[in-house]
Residue, then its C-alpha position, 0 to 999 in steps of 0.5 A: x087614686x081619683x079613679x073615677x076622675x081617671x076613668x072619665x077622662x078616659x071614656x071621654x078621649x075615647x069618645x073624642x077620637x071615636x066622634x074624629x074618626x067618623x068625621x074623617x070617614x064622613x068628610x075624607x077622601x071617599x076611598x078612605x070611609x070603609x077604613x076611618x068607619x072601622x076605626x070608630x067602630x073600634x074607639x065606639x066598642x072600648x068607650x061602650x065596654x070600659x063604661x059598662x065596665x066589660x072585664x076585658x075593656x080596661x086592656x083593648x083600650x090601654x092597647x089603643x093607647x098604646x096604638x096611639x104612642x106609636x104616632x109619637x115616633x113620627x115626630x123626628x120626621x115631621x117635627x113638634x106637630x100639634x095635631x100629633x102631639x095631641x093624638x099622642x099624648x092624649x092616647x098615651x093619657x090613656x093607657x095611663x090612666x085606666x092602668x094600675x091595680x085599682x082600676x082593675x078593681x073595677x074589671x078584671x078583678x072587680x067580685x062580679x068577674x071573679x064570681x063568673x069567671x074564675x080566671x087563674x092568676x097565669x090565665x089572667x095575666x096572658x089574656x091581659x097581655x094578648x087583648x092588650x096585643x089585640x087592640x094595639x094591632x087592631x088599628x093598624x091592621x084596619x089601616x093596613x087592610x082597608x086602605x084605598x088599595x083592598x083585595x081578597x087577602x086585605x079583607x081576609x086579614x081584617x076578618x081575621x084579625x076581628x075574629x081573634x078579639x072575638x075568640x080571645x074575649x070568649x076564651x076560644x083557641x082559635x082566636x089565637x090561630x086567627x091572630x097568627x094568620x092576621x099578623x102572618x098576612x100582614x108581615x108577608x105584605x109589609x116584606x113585599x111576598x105578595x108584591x108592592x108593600x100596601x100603603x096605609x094612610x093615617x089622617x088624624x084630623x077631619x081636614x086631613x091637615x097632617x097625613x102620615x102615610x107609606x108601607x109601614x102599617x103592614x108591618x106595623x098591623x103584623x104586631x097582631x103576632x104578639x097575640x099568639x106569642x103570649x100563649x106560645x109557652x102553654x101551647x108548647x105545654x099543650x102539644x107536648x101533653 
């Protein structure tokens, strides 16, 4: 029901907090402009593709509304703050409102992806559940890597982490191997393997009027392990073929 109401609202909170992110990159902290660039390139690619109504848009952007809940859990530590409740809610509106059946009438099911792509329904279904995966980690994984402290291993999960979405929108297996070094790298951070936790940090307006920082974000990017979890029991099948 009000699909077409639903989808562009949420294109139009995409291009919001794509236009956000490029502000804080472009009035932030210095140190922080390589990090807040990635983000907007990340809301610039779900608006582009769920307007272009790319089969696997609807779930990278419900995964970057369910990206943005998460800063909900922050609220018993910083109490009803209005610019958290705003990106909260606001994301939470959109993992809502590109769900459902009917919309999905319009990408992943819609007669022109079935025509090219003859996805089995078990395909289907972990594919949604891996990008979903993806582009719930993907943020926190920028957040994570590109924060003011970077060397050789941040960056190589970043690349890592970018080429498992590349890998699982064109079907490749090494997606899945490209997420699990991702999310590896990010959990041995957050555990303290490598040394002191890298800290994140999150501002969510361009004045920085509430800043959300700590060693969190690795942990959190380490969700990017979900990704090779959804295909662990075919895998399992496949290695023992």
């Amino acid at each position: 029901m009000f699909l077409g109401i639903r989808r562009a609202i949420s294109l139009l909170l995409l291009s919001l907090y794509f236009w956000n992110f490029l502000l804080v990159a472009l009035v932030g902290p210095e140190d922080l402009y390589a990090c807040y660039a990635a983000l907007a390139a990340v809301y610039g690619v779900a608006f582009v593709g769920v307007a272009a109504e790319w089969f696997w848009a609807r779930w990278f952007a419900i995964g970057l509304g369910q990206f943005g809940a998460f800063s909900l859990l922050a609220l018993p530590q910083t109490g009803p703050e209005p610019s958290l409740l705003v990106f909260g809610i606001s994301h939470v509106l959109v993992a809502l409102f590109l769900g459902g059946e009917g919309m999905a009438a319009r990408y992943e099911r819609s007669e022109a992806c079935v025509e090219r792509y003859n996805f089995q329904e078990e395909s289907l279904i972990l594919l949604r559940r891996s990008i979903k995966s993806a582009g719930m980690s993907l943020p926190f994984l920028i957040l994570f890597t590109l924060a003011p402290r970077q060397d050789a291993l941040h960056l190589t999960a970043l690349a890592l982490g970018v080429a498992a979405l590349v890998g699982l929108v064109r079907g490749r297996t090494w997606g899945l191997f490209a997420a699990a070094g991702a999310g590896a790298i990010a959990l041995g951070d957050g555990l303290g393997l490598f040394g002191a936790p890298t800290h994140g940090y999150f501002l969510t307006t361009p004045s920085g009027s509430l800043i959300l920082h700590g060693p969190g974000f690795a942990l959190l990017a380490s969700l990017m392990l979900l990704v090779p979890l959804a295909f662990a029991r075919p895998l399992a099948r496949w290695l023992r073929a």
